[in-house]
C-alpha positions in Angstrom: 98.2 -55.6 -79.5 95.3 -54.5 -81.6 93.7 -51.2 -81.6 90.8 -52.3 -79.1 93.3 -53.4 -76.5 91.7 -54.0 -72.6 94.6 -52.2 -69.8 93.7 -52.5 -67.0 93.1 -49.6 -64.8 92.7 -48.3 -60.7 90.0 -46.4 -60.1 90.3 -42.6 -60.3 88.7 -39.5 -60.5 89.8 -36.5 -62.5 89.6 -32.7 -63.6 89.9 -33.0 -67.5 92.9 -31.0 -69.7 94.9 -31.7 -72.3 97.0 -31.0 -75.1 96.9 -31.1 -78.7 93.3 -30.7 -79.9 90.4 -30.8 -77.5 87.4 -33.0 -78.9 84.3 -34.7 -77.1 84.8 -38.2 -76.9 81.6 -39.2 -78.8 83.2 -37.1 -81.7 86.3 -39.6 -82.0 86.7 -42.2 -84.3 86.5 -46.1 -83.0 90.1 -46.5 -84.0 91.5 -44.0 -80.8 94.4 -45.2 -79.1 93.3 -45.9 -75.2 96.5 -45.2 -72.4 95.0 -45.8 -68.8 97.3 -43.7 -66.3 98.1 -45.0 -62.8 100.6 -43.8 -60.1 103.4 -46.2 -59.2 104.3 -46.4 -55.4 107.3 -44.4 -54.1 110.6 -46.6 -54.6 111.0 -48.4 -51.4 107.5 -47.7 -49.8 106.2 -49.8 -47.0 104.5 -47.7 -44.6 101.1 -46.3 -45.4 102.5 -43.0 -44.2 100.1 -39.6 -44.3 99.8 -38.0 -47.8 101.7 -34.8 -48.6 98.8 -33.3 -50.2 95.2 -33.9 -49.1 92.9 -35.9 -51.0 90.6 -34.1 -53.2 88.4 -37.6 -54.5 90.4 -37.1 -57.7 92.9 -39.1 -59.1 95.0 -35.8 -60.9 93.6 -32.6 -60.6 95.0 -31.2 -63.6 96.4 -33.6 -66.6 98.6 -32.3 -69.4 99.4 -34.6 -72.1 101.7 -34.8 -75.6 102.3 -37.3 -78.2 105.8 -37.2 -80.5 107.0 -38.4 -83.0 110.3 -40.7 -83.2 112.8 -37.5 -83.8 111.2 -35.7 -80.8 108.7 -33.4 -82.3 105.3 -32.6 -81.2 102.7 -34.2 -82.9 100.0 -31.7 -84.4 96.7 -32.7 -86.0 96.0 -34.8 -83.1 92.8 -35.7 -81.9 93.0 -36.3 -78.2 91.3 -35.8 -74.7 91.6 -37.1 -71.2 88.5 -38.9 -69.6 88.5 -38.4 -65.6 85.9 -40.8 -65.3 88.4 -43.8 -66.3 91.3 -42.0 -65.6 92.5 -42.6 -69.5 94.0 -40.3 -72.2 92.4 -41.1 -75.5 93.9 -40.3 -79.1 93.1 -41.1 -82.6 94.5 -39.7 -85.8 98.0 -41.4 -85.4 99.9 -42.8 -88.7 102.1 -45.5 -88.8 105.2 -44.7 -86.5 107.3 -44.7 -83.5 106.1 -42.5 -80.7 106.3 -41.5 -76.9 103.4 -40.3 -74.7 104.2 -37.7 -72.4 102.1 -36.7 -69.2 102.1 -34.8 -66.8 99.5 -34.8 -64.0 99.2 -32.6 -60.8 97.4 -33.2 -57.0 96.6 -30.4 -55.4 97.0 -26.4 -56.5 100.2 -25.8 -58.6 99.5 -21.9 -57.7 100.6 -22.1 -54.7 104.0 -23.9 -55.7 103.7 -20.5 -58.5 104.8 -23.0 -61.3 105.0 -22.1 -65.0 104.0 -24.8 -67.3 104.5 -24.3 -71.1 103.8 -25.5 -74.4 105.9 -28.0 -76.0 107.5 -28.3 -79.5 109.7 -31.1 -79.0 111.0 -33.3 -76.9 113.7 -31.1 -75.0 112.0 -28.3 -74.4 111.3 -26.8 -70.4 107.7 -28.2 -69.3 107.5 -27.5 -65.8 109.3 -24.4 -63.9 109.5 -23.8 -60.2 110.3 -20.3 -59.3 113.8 -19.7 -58.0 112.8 -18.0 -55.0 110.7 -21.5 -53.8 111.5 -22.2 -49.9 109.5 -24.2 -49.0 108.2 -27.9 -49.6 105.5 -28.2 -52.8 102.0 -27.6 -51.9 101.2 -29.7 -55.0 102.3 -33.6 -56.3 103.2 -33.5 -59.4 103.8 -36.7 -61.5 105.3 -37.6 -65.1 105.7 -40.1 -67.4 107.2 -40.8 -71.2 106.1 -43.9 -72.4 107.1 -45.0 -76.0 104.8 -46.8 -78.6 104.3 -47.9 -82.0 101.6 -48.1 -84.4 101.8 -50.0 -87.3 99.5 -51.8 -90.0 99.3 -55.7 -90.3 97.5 -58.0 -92.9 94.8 -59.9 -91.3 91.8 -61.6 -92.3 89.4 -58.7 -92.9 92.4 -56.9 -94.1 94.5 -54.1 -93.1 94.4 -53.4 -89.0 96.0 -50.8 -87.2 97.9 -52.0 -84.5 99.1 -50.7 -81.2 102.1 -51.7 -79.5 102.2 -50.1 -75.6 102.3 -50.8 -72.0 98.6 -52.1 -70.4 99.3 -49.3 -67.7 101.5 -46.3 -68.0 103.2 -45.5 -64.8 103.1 -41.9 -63.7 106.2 -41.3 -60.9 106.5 -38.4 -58.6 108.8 -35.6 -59.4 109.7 -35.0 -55.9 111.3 -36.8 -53.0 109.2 -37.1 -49.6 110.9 -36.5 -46.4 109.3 -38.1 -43.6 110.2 -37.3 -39.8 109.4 -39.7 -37.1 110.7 -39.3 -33.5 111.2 -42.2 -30.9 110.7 -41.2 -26.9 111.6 -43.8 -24.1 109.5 -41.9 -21.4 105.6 -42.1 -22.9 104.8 -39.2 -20.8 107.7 -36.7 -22.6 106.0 -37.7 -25.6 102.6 -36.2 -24.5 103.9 -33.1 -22.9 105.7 -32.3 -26.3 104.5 -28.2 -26.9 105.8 -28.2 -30.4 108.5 -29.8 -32.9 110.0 -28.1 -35.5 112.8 -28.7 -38.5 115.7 -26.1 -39.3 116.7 -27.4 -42.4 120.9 -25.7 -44.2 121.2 -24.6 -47.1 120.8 -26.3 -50.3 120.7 -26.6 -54.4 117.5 -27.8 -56.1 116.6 -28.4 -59.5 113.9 -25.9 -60.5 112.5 -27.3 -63.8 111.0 -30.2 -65.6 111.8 -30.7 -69.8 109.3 -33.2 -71.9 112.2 -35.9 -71.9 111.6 -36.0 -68.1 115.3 -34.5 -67.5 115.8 -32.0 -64.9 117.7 -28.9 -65.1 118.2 -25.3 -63.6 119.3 -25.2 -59.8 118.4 -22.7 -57.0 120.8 -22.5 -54.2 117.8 -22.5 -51.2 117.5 -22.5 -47.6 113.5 -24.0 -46.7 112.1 -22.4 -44.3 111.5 -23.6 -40.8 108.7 -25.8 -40.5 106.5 -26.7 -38.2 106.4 -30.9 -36.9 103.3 -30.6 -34.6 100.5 -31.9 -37.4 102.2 -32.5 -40.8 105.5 -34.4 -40.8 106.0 -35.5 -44.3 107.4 -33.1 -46.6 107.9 -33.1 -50.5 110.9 -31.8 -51.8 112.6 -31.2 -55.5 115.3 -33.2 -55.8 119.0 -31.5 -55.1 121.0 -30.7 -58.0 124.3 -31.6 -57.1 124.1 -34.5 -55.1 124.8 -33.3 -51.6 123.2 -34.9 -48.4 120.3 -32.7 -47.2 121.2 -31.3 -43.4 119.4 -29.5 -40.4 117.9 -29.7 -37.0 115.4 -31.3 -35.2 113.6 -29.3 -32.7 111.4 -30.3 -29.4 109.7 -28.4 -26.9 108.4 -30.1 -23.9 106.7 -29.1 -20.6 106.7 -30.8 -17.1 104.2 -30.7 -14.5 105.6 -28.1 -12.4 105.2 -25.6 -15.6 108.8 -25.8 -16.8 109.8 -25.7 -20.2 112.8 -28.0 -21.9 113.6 -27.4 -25.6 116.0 -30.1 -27.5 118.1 -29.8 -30.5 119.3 -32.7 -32.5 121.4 -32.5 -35.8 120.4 -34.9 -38.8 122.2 -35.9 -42.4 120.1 -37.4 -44.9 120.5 -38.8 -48.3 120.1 -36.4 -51.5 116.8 -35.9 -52.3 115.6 -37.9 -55.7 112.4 -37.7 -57.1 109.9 -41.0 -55.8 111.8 -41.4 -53.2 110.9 -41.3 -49.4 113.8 -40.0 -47.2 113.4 -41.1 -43.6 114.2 -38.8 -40.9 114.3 -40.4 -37.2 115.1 -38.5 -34.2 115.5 -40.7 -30.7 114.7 -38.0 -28.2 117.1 -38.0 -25.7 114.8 -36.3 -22.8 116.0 -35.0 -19.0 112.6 -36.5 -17.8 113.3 -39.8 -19.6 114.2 -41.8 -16.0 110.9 -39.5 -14.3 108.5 -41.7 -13.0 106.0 -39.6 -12.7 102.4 -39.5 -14.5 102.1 -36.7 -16.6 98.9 -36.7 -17.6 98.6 -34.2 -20.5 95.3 -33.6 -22.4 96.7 -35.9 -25.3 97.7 -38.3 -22.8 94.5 -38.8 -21.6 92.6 -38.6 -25.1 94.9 -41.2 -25.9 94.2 -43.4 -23.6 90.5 -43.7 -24.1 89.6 -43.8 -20.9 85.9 -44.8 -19.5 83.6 -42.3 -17.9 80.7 -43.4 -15.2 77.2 -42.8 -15.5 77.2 -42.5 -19.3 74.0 -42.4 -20.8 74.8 -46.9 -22.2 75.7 -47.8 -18.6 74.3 -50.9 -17.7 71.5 -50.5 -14.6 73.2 -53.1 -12.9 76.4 -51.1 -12.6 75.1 -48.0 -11.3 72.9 -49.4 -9.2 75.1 -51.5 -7.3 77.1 -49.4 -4.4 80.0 -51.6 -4.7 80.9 -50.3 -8.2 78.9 -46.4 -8.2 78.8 -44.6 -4.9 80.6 -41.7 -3.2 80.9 -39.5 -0.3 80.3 -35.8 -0.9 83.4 -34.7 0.6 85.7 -36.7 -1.5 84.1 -37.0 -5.0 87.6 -37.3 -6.6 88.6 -41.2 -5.5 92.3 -41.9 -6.0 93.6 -45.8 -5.6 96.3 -47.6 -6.5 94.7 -51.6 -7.6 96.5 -54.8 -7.1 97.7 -54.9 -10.6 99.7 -51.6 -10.1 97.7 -49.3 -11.8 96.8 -46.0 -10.6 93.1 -45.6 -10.1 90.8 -42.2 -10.3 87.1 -42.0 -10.2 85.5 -38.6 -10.4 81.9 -37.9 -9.4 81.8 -34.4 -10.7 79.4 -33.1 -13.6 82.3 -30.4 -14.4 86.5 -31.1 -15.1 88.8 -30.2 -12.3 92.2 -28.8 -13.4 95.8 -29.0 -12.4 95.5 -32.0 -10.4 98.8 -33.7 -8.9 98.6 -37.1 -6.7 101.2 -37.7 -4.3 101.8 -41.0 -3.2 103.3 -42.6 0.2 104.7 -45.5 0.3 106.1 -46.5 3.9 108.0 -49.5 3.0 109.9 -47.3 0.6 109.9 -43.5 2.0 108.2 -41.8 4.8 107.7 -38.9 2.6 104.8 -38.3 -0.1 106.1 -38.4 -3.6 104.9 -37.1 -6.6 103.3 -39.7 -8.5 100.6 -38.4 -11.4 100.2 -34.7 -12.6 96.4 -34.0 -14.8 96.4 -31.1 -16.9 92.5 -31.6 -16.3 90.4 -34.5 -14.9 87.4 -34.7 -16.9 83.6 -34.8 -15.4 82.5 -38.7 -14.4 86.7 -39.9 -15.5 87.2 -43.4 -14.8 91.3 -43.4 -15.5 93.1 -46.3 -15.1 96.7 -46.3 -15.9 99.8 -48.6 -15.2 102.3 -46.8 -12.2 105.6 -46.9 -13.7 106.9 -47.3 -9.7 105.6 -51.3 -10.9 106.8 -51.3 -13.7 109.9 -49.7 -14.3 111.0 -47.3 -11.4 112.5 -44.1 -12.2 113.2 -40.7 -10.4 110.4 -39.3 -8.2 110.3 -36.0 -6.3 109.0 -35.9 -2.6 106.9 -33.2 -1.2 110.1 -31.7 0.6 112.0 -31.1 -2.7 114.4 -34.4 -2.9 114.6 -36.5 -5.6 114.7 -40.1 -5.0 115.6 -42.5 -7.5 113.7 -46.3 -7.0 113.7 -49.5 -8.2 110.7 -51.4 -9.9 108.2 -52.1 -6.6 106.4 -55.2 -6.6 102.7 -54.9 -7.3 101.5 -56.2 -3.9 102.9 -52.8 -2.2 100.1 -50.8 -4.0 97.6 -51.6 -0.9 100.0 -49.5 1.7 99.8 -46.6 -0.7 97.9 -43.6 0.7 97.5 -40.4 -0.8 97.4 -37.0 -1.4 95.8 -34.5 -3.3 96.3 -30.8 -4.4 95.2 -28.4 -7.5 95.5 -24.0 -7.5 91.4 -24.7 -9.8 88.9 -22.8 -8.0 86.7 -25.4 -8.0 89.5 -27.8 -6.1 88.5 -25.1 -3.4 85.2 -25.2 -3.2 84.9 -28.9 -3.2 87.5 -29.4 -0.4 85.1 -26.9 1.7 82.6 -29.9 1.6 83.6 -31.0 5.2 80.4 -32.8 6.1 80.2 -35.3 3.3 77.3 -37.7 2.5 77.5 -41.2 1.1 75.4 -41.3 -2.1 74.3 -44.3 -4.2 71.7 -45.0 -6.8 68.7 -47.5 -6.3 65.9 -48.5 -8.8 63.5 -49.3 -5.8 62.0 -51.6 -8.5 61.7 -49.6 -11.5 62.8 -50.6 -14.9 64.7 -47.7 -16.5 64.8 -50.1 -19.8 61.4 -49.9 -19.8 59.7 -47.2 -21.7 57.7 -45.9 -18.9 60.3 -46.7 -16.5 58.5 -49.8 -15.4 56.8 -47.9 -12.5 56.8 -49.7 -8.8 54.9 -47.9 -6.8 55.6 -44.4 -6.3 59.2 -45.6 -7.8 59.9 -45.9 -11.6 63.9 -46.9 -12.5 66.5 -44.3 -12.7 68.9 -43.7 -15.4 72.4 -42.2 -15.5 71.1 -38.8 -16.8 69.2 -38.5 -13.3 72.1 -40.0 -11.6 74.5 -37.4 -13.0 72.0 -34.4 -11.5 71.9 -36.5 -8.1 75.4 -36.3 -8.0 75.2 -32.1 -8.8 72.6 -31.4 -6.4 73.9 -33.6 -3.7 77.9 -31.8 -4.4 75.5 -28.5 -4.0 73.4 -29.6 -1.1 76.6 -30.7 1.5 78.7 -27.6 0.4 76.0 -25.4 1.2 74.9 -26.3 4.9 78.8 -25.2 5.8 78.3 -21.5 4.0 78.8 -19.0 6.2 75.2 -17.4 4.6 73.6 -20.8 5.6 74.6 -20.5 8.8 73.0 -16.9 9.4 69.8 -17.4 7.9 69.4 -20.4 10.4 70.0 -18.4 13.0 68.3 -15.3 12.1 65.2 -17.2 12.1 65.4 -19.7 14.6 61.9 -18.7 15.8 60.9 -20.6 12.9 62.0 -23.7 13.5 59.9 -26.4 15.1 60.1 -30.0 15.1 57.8 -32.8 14.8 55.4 -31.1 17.8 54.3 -28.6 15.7 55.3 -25.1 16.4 55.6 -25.0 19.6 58.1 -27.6 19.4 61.0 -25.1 18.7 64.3 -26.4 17.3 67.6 -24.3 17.8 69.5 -23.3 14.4 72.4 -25.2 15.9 70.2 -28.7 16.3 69.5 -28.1 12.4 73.3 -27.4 11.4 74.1 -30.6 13.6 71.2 -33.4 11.8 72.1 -31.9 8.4 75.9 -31.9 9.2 75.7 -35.7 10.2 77.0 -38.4 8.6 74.5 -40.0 6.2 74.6 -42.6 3.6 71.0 -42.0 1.5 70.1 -44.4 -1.7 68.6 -42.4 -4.5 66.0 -43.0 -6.5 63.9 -41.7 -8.9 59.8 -40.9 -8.2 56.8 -42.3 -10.1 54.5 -39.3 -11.1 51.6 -41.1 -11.7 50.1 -41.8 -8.5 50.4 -37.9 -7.8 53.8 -38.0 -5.9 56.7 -35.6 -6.6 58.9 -37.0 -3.9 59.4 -39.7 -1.3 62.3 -39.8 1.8 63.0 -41.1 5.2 66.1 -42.9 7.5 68.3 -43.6 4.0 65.7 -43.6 1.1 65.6 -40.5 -0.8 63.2 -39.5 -4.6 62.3 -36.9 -6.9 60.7 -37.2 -9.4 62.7 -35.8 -13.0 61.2 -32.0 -13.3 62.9 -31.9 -9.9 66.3 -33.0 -10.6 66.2 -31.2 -13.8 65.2 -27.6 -12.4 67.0 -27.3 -9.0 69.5 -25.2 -10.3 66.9 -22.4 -10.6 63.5 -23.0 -9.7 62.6 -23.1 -6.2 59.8 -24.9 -6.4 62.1 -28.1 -7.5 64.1 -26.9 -4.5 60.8 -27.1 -2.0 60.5 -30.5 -3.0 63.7 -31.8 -2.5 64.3 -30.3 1.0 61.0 -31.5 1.9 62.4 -34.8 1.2 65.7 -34.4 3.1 63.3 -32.9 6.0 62.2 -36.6 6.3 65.4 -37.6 5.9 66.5 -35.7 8.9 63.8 -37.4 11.0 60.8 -34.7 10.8 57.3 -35.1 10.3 54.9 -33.3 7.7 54.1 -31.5 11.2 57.3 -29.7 11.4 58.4 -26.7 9.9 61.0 -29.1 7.4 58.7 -30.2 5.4 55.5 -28.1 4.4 56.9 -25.1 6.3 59.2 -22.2 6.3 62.4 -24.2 6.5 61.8 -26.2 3.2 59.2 -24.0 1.6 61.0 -20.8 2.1 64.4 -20.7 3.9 66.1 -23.4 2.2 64.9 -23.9 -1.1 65.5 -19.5 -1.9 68.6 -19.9 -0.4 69.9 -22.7 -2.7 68.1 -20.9 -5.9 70.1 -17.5 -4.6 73.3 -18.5 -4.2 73.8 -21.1 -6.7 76.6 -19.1 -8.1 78.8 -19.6 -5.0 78.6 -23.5 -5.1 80.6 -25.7 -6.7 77.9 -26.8 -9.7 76.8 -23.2 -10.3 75.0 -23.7 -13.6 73.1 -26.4 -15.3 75.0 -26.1 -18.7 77.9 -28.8 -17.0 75.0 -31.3 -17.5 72.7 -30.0 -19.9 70.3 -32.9 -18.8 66.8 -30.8 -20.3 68.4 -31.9 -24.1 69.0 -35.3 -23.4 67.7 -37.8 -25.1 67.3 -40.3 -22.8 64.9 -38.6 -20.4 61.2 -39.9 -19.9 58.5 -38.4 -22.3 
């Protein structure tokens, strides 16, 4: 082809070197030679798999080029460069002749590999050296090519014209083999609870250097060091030197849910190493908990899942207002079921995680006994898991609460309504909310506000309340029923009883145990959020309870908030603004200090779980 030849060329982006001389492009004559570079795919390659070396948003980071001449000597006098921005080496100054580009391009930092690359003469002499002492896979990609071409003169009709014969593209392969481990687990949940992986790779001979003629010489008898499987798990080697299969070990460490630890060992052979090649390594990991049936629920495992939260700031209004699908009782915020179609169930009204949680399951058509059914390494704050039961699936070995092992067949589906359950976690916080013993039954109502609206679309004293408000009705409501059974609660009731009156004013004297009984009762409230506008901070009485949002935002420490929200739950206890629960000593005084006081002994101790003041999606 003629001297203006088109190749075509992939997109790249480069850091500029070369050999030869070093000229600006606008200094060259129009009669350069053009070679576009592009890397060719590794022999065999049909996986996207993760690079070796991370993507810098350049095609080479480092290009070194040569031209010679048909006996295999360096061409001097040579006008050349290489342009990043097409990813093309460009010469001029070339007679009539036979010749052979060589290049060599690099990804990544050769200094780390502590390569030596030197100057060339000819043809045979050493380009590229690795060290001896090199034991462990490249840091760097390093890629090479020698592609002949001719240049000749032909006759045409303006005369003489230099003419080019050469490949459109010229193909730059990798110098080094890529070993890629993959592992294969037939329990999901062993996959999860993996703590680490690691190779152990014996002894072996690799070439350590690179000549311009692309052959590969000197040999370093290495053993690479142990490396690590838990992020990167494809490696690039040299190739061996003297053909020998490439052997090691495969290691995996696992954990269970009762904080044991399991480490496996498996042995591997794989091919020789050869440069652009990708070596697969697969390990099927035979696993002690491979027939377990239980759900252990690791951090990973539940990242990967995906699983839904409740009350996030994009829930629909006409999901958290409707009981069916958003309500809870105080005492049992964590709700555990197993659904028709056989998955496992668990809802979690909490603004804070809950840690080392493990479901046990009874089945009386199967076992008397409770069995182990689902470990979490942590529940998250508002979870919404859902998760197929292997018992429905599958079967498997489970362990009972007394220590056996029982090993069941696949259930059907329709058996998941007997289930009951239990729960049990060593968290601190597990503690304090199994002290809630007097729960109450909270849901969310808009009382005919429009939380879509900007304004809230005000009804009344009521405008609509959204999940950031819900999400603080759920803290303060956690707070509010673990409180009234504190020991503290109980003596500043009755160390000032005289205080107390009821509805006939204060004569009408109530006894600290009437109070602990009406706050202790069962109640099912519906909560909603209070319309500023018409002066009103908060509304309540029988089931309807409001505040408006300064209130549900500064309970935590402000015990004016606090005021207002027992006067509330005064009237929802049945007294009158004549009584001493309302505007008096019980809401005004007693209640709301004790709540702001000893908000570091209940179970939402700090507004930072929520951080509703920075939310967005609070009214203006």
């Amino acid at each position: 082809m003629k001297k203006s030849f088109l190749i075509v060329f992939l997109c790249g982006l480069i850091l500029t070197a070369c050999q030869q001389e070093w000229v600006d492009p606008s200094e060259m004559e129009e009669s350069r030679i053009v070679f576009r570079l592009h890397d060719a795919a590794y022999e065999g390659e049909t996986l996207n798999r993760q690079a070796s070396v991370k993507n810098t948003g350049k095609m080479y980071d480092r290009v070194e080029f040569y031209v010679v001449d048909e006996a295999g000597r360096v061409v001097s006098n040579l006008k050349g460069f290489y342009d990043a921005s097409s990813s093309a080496i460009q010469v001029e100054g070339l007679q009539e002749g036979e010749y052979t580009l060589l290049v060599l391009g690099i990804k990544g930092d050769e200094r780390q590999d502590e390569v030596s690359i030197r100057k060339l003469q000819s043809l045979s002499d050493l380009w590229l050296i690795f060290p001896e002492h090199l034991s462990r896979p490249l840091q760097a990609d390093y890629f090479y090519s020698n592609t002949p071409f001719s240049v000749h003169k032909e006759l045409g009709a303006d005369g003489w014209e230099t003419v080019v014969s050469a490949p459109s593209l010229v193909r730059q392969k990798r110098l080094a083999g890529r070993v890629d481990f993959s592992f294969a687990f037939r329990n999901p949940y062993v996959r999860t609870a993996v703590v680490h992986k690691s190779v152990d790779w014996s002894e072996a001979s690799f070439f350590t250097a690179l000549s311009g003629d692309g052959g590969l010489s000197g040999e370093a008898r290495l053993k690479v060091s142990p490396l690590s499987l838990d992020s990167d798990t494809s490696f690039c080697l040299l190739p061996v030197s003297d053909g020998v299969p490439l052997q090691g070990e495969v290691t995996v460490l696992t954990r269970d849910y009762r904080g044991n630890e399991v480490e496996r060992t498996f042995d591997f052979e794989m091919e020789p190493v050869v440069g652009n090649h990708i070596h697969q390594v697969h390990t099927p990991v035979v696993h002690p908990d491979d027939e377990s049936g239980l759900m252990f629920v690791t951090t990973q495992a539940y990242d990967e899942g995906k699983h839904a939260q409740i009350l996030h700031d994009a829930e629909p209004k006409a999901v958290y207002t409707d009981a069916g699908q958003r309500s809870f009782n105080t005492s049992r915020p964590l709700q555990v079921e197993a659904v028709a179609d056989g998955r496992l169930h668990v809802r979690f009204y909490s603004p804070r995680a809950l840690k080392g949680v493990l479901i046990r399951a009874r089945f009386p058509s199967v076992s008397d006994e409770y069995l182990d059914l689902a470990y979490f390494d942590s529940i998250p704050a508002f979870a919404d898991f859902y998760a197929p039961i292997p018992l429905f699936s599958t079967g498997g070995m489970y362990r009972t609460v007394s220590g056996k092992w029982l090993n069941l067949p696949c259930l059907e589906a329709d058996l998941a309504s007997e289930a009951t359950f239990e729960i049990s976690s060593a968290d601190a916080y597990w503690e304090k909310l199994q002290a809630i013993r007097h729960g109450w039954n909270i849901s969310f109502n808009l009382y005919g506000g429009d939380p879509d609206k900007p304004d809230g679309g005000p009804a009344g004293n009521w405008m609509g309340i959204r999940p950031v408000h819900c999400r603080e009705v759920v803290a303060f409501f956690l707070n509010f029923t673990y409180m009234i059974d504190m020991p503290q609660h109980e003596e500043i009731l009755r160390a000032n009883e005289d205080r107390l009156y009821g509805n006939g004013g204060v004569t009408d004297k109530v006894t600290a145990e009437t109070v602990l009984r009406q706050m202790r009762q069962a109640r099912s409230i519906r909560v909603g959020l209070v319309y500023t506008g018409n002066g009103v901070l908060g509304l309540g009485g029988g089931d309807v309870f409001g505040a408006y949002q300064g209130a549900w935002l500064n309970h935590y420490a402000d015990a004016y908030a606090c005021e207002i929200m027992f006067h509330e739950l005064g009237h929802v206890m049945g007294y009158s603004h004549d009584s001493s629960f309302t505007y008096g000593p019980w809401a005004q005084e007693l209640m709301n200090r004790f709540y702001v006081d000893h908000l570091q002994e209940m179970p939402i101790d700090s507004s930072d779980y929520l951080n509703s003041k920075k939310n967005p999606c609070l009214y203006l």
